[in-house]
DSSP file (Angstrom, degrees, kcal/mol; ACC not computed):
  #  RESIDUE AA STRUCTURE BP1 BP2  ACC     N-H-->O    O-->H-N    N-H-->O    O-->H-N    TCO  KAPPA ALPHA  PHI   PSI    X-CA   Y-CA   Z-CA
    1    1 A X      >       0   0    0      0, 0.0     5,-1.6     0, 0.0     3,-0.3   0.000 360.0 360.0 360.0 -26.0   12.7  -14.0   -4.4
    2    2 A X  T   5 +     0   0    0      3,-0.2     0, 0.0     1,-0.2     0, 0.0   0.474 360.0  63.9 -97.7 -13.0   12.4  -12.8   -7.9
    3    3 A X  T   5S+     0   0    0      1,-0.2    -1,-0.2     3,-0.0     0, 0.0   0.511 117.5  29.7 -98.6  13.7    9.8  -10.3   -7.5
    4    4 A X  T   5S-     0   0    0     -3,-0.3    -2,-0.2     2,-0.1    -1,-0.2   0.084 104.3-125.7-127.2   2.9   12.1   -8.2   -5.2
    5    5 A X  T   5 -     0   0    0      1,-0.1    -3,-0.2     2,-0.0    32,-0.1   0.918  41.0-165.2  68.7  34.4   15.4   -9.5   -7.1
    6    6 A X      < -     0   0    0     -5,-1.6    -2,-0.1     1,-0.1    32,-0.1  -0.442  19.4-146.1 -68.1 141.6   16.9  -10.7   -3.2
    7    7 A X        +     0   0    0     30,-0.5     2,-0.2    -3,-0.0    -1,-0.1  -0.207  68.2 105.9 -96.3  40.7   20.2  -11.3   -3.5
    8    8 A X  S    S-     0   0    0     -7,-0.1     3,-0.1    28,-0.1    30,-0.0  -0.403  74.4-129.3-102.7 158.0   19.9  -14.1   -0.9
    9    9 A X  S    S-     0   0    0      1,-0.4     2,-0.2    -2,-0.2    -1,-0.0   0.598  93.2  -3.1-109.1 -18.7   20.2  -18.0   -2.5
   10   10 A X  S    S-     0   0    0     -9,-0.0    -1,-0.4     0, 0.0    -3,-0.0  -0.908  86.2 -97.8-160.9 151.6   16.9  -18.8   -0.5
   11   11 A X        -     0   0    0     -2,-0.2    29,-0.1     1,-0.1    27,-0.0  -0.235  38.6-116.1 -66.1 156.7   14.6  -17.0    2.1
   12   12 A X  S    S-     0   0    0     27,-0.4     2,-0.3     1,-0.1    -1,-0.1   0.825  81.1  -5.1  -1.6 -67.9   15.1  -17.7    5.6
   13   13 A X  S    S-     0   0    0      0, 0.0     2,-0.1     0, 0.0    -1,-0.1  -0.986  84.5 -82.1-159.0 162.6   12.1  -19.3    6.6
   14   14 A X        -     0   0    0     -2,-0.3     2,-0.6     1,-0.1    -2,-0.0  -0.379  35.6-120.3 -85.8 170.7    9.0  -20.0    5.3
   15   15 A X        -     0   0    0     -2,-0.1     2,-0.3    13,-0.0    -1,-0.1  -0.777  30.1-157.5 -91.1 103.9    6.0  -17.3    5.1
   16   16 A X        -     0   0    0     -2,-0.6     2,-0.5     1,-0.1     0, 0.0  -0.680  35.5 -96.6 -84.0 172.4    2.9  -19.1    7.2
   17   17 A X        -     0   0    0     -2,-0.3     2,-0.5     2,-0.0    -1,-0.1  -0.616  52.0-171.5 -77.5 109.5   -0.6  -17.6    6.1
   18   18 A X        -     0   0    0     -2,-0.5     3,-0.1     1,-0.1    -3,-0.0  -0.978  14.4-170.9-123.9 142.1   -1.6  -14.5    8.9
   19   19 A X        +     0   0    0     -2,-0.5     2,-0.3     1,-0.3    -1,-0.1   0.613  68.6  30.5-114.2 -37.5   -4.4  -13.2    8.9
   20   20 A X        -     0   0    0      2,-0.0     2,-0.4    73,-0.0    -1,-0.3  -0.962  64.1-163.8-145.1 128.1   -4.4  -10.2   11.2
   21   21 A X        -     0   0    0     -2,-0.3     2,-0.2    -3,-0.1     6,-0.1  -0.963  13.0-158.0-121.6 130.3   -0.8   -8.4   11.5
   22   22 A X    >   -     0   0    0     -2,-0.4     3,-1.3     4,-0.1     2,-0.3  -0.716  34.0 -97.7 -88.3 146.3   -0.5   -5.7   15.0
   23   23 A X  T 3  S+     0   0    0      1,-0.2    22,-0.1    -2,-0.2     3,-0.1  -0.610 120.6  31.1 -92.1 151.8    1.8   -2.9   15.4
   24   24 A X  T 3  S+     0   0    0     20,-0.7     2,-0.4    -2,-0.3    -1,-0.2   0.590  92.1 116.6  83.3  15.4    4.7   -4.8   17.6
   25   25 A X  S <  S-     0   0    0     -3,-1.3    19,-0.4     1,-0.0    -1,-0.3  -0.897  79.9 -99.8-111.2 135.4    4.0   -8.3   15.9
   26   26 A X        -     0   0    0     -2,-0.4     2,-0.3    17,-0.2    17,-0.2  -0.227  44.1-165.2 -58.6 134.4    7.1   -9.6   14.0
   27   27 A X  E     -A   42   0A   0     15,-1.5    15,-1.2    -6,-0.1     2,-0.3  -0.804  23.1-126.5-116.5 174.3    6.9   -9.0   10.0
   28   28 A X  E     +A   41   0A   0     -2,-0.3    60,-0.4    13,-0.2     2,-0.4  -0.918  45.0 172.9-101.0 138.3    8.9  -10.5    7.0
   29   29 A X  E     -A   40   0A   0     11,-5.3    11,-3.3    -2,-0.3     2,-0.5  -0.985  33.6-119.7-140.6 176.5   10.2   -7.4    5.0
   30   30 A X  E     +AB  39  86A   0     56,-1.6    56,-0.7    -2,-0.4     2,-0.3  -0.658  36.7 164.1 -72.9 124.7   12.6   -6.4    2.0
   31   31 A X  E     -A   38   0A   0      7,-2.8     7,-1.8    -2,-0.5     2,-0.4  -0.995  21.4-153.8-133.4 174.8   15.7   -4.0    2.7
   32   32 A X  E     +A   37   0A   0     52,-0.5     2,-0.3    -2,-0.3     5,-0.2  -0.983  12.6 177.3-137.2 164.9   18.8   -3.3    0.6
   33   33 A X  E >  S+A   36   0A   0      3,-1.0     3,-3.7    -2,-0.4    -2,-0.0  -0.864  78.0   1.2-145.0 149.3   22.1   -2.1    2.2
   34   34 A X  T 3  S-     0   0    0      1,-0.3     3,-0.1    -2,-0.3    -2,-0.0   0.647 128.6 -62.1  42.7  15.6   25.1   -1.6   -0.2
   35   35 A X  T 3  S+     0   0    0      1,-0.4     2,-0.4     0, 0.0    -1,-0.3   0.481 113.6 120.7  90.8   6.3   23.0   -2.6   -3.4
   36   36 A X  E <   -A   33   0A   0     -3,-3.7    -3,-1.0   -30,-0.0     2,-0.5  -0.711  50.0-156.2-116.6 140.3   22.6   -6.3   -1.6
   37   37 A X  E     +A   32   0A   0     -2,-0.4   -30,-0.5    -5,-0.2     2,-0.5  -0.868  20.4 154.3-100.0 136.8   19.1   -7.2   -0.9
   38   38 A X  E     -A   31   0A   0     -7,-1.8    -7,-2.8    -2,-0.5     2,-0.4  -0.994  35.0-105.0-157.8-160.1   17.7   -9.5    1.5
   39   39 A X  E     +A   30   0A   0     -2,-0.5   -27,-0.4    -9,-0.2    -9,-0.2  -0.843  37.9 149.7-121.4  88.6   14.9  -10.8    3.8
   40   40 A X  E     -A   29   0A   0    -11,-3.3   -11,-5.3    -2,-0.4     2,-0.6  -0.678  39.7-115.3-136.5 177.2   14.5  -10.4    7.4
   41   41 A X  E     +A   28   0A   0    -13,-0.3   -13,-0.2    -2,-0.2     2,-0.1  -0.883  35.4 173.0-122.9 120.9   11.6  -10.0   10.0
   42   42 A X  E     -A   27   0A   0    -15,-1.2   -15,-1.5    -2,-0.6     2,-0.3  -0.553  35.9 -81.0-122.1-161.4   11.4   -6.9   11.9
   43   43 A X        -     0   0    0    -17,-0.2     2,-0.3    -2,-0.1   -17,-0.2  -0.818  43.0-122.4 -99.4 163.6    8.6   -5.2   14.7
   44   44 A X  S    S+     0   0    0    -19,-0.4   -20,-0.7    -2,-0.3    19,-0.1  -0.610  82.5  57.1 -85.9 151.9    5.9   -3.8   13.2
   45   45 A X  S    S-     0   0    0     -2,-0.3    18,-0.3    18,-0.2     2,-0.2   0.100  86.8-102.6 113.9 116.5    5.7   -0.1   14.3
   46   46 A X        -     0   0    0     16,-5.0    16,-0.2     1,-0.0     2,-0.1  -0.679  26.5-167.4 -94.2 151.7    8.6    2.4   13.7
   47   47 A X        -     0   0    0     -2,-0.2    -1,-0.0     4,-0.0     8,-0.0  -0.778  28.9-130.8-124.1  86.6   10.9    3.5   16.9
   48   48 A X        -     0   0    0     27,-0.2    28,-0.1    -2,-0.1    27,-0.0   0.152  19.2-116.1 -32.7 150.0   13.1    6.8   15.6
   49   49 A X  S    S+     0   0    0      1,-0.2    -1,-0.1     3,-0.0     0, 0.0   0.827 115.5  58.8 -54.2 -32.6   16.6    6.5   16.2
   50   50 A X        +     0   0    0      2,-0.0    -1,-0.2     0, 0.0    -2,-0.1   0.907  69.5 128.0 -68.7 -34.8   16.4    9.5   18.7
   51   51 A X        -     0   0    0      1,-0.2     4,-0.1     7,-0.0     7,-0.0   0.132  37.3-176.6 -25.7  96.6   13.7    7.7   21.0
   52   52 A X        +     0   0    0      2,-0.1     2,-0.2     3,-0.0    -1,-0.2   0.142  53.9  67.1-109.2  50.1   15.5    8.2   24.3
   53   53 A X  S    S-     0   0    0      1,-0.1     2,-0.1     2,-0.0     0, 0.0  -0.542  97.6 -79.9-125.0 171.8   13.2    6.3   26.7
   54   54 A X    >   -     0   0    0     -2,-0.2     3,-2.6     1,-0.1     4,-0.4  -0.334  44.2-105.4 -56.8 164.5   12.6    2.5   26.6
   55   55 A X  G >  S+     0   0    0      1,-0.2     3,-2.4     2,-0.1    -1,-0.1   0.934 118.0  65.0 -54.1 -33.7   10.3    1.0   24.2
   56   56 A X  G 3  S+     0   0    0      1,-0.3    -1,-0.2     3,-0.1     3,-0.0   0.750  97.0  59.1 -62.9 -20.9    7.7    0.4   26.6
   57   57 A X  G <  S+     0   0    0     -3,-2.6     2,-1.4     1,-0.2    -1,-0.3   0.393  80.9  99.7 -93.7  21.7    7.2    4.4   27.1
   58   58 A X    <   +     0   0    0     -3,-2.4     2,-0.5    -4,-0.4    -1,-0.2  -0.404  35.2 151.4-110.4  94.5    6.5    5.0   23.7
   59   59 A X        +     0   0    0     -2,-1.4     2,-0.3     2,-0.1    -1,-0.1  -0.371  30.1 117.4-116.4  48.4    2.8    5.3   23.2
   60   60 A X  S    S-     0   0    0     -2,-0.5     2,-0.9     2,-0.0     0, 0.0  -0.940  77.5-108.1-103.2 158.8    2.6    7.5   20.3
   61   61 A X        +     0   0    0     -2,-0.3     3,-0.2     1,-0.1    -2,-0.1  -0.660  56.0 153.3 -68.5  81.6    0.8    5.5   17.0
   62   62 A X        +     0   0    0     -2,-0.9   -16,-5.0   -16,-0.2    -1,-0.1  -0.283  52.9  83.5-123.1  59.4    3.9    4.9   14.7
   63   63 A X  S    S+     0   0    0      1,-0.3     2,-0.3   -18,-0.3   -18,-0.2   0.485  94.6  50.1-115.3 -18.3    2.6    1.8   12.9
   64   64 A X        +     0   0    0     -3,-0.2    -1,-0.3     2,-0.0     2,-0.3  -0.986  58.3 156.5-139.7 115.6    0.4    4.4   10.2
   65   65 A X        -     0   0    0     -2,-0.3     2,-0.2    -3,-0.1     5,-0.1  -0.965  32.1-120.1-138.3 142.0    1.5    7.1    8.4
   66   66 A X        -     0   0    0     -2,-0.3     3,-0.5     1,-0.1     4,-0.4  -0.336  12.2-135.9 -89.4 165.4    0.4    9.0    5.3
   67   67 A X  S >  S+     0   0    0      1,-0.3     3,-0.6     2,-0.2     4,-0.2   0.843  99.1  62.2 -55.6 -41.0    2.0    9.5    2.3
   68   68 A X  T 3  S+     0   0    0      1,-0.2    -1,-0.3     2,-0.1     3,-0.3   0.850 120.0  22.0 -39.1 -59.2    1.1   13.2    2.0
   69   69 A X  T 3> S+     0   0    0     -3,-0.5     4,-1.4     1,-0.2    -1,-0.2  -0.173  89.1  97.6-133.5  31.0    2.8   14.2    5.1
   70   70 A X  T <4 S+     0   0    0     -3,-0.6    10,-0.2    -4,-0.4    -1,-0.2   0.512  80.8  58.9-110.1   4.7    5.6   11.7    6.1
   71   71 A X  T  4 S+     0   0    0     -3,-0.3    -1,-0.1    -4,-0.2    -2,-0.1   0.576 117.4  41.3 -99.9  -9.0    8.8   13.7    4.5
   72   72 A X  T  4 S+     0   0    0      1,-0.1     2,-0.5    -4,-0.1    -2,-0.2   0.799  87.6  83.6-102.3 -35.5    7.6   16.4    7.0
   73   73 A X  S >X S-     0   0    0     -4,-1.4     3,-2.2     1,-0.1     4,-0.8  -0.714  72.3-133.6 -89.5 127.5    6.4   15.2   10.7
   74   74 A X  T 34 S+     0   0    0     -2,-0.5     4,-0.3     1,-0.3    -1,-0.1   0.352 105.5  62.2 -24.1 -32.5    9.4   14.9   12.9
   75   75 A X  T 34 S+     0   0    0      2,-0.1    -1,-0.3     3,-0.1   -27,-0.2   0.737 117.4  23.8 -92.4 -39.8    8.6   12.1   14.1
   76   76 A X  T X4 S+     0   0    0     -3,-2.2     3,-1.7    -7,-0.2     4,-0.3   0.958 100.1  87.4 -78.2 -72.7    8.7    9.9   10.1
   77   77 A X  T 3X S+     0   0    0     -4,-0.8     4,-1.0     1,-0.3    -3,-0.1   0.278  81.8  48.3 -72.4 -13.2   10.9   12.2    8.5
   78   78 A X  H 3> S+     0   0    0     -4,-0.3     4,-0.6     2,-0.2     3,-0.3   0.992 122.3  40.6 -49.7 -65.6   14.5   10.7    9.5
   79   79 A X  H X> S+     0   0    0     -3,-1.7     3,-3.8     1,-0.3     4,-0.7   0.927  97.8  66.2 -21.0 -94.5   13.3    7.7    8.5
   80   80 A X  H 34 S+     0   0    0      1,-0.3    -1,-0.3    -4,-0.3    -2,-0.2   0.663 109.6  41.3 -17.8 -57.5   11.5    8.4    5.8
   81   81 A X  H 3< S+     0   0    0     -4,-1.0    -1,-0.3    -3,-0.3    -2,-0.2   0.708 126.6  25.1 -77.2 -14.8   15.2    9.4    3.8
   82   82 A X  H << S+     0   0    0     -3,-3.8     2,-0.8    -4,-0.6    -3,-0.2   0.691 119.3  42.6-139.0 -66.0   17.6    6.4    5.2
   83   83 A X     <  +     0   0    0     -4,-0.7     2,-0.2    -5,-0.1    -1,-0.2  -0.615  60.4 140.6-127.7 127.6   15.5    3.5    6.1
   84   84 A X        -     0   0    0     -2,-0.8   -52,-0.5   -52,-0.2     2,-0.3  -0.680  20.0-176.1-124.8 170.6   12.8    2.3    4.2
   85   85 A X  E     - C   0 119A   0     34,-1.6    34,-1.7    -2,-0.2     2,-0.4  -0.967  21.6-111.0-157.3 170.0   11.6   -1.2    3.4
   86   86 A X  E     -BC  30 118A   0    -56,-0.7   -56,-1.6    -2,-0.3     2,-0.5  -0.968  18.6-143.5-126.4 144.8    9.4   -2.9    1.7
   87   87 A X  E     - C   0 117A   0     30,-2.5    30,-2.1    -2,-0.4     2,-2.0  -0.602   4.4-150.9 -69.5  86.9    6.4   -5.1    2.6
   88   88 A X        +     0   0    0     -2,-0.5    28,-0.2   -60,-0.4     2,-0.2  -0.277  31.0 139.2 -92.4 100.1    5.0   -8.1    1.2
   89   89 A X        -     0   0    0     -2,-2.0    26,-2.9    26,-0.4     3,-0.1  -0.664  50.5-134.2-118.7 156.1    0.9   -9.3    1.3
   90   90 A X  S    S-     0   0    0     24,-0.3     2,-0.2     1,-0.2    -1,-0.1  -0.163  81.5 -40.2-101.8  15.4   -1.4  -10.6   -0.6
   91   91 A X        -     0   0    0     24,-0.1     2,-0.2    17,-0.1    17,-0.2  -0.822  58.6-107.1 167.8-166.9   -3.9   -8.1    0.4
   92   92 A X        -     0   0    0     15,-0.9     2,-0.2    -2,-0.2     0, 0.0  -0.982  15.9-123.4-156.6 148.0   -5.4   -6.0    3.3
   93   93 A X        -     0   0    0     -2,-0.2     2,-0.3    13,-0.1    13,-0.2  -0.540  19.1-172.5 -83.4 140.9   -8.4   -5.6    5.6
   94   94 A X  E     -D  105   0B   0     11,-1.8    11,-3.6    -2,-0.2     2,-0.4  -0.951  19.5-138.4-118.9 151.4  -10.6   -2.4    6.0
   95   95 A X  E     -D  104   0B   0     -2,-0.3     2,-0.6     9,-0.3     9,-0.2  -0.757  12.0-165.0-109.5 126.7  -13.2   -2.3    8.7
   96   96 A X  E     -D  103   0B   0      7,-3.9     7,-1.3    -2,-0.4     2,-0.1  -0.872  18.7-141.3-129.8 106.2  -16.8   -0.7    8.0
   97   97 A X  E     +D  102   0B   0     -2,-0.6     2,-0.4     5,-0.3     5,-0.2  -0.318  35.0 173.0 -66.3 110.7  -18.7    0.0   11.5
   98   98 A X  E >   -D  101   0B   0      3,-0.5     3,-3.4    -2,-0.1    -1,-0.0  -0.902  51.3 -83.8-132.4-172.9  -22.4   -1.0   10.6
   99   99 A X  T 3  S+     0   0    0     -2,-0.4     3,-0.1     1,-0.3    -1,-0.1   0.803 135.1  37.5 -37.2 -39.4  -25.7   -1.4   12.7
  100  100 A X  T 3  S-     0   0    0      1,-0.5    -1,-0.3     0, 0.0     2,-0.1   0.313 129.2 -78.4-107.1  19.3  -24.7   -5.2   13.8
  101  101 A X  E <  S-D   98   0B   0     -3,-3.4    -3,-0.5     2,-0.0    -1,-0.5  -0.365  73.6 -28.9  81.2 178.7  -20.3   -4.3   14.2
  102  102 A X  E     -D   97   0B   0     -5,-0.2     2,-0.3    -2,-0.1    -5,-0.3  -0.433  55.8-153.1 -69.5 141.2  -17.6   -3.8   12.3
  103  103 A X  E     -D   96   0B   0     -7,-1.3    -7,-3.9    -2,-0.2     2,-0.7  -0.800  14.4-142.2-110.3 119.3  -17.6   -5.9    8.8
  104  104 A X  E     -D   95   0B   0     -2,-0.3     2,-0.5    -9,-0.2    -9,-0.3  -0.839  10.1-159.3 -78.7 120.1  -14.3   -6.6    7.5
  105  105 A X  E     -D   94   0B   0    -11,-3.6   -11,-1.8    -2,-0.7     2,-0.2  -0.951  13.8-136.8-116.3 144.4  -14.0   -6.4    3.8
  106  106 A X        -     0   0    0     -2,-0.5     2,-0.3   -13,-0.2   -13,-0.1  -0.444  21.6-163.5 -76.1 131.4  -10.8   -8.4    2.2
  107  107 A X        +     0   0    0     -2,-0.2   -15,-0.9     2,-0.0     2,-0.4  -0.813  19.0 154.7-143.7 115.1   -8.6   -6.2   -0.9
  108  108 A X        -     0   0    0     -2,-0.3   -17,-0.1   -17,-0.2     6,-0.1  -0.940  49.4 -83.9-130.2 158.6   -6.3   -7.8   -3.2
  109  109 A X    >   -     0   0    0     -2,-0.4     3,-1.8     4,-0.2    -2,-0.0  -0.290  35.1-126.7 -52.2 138.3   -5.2   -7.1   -6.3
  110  110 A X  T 3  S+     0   0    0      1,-0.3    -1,-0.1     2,-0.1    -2,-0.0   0.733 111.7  55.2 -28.9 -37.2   -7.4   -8.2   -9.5
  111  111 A X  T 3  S-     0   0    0      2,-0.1    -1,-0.3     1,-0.1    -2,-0.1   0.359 114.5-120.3 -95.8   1.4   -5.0   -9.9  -11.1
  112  112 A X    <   +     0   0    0     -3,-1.8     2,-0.5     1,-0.2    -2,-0.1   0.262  67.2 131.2  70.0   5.1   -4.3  -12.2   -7.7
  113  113 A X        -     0   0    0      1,-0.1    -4,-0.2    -5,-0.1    -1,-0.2  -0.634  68.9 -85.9-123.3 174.3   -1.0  -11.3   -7.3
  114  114 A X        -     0   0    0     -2,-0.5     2,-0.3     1,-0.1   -24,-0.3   0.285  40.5-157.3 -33.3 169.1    1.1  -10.1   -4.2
  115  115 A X        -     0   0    0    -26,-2.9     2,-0.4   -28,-0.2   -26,-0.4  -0.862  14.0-130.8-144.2 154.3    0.7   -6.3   -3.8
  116  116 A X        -     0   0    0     -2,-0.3     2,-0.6   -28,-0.2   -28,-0.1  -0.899   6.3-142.8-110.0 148.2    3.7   -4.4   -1.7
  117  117 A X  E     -C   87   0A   0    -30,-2.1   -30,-2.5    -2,-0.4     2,-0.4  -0.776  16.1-127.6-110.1 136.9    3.5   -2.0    1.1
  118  118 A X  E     +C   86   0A   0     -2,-0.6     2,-0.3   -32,-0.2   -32,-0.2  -0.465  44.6 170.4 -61.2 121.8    6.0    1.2    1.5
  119  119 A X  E      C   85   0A   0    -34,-1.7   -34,-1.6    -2,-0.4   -56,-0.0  -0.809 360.0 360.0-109.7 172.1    7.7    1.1    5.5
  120  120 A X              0   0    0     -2,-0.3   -37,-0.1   -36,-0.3   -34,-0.1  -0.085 360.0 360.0 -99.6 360.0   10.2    2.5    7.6
């Protein structure tokens, strides 16, 4: 609560330990409205407001986007100016394909503490 300043008197619910997060699997994130902070669980995965199909026909990959190019592709860039969030972990997995499968390697900050990630 103090490393995002929430202006909530306690979170919600507690944070269990996960281990592997999926786009469409519920996360905890940060937003502000009105200067007011708080702490709520959304899906993982952005769905543009304009999306006029149900969810289930939307099978484009909007769980990843880079930084370089997300104020420009059509698809981010709404987003990208009015709702953002932020993300909290204590690290993230990258996957390195060798001879015997993929090898996960674990990345957290030196200093052991929580790292955030930018959303939509």
């Amino acid at each position: 609560m103090r490393l995002y300043r929430l202006t909530i008197k306690a979170p919600p619910h507690n944070l269990p330990p996960r281990y592997n997060i999926c786009p469409t699997d519920p996360v905890d994130v940060v937003t502000e409205r009105d200067g007011s902070r708080d702490f709520v669980r959304m899906r993982w995965g952005l769905v543009p407001s304009w999306w006029p199909k149900p969810l289930k026909e939307l099978k484009a990959a909007t769980f990843n986007e880079r930084a370089e190019t997300v104020a420009d592709k059509p698809f981010f860039r709404d987003a990208f100016r009015r709702t953002r969030c932020l993300i909290p972990a204590s690290g993230y997995y990258e996957w390195q394909n060798t001879a015997t499968g993929k090898q996960p390697w674990y990345f957290t900050r030196a200093d052991g503490e929580p790292m955030t990630f930018a959303g939509l």
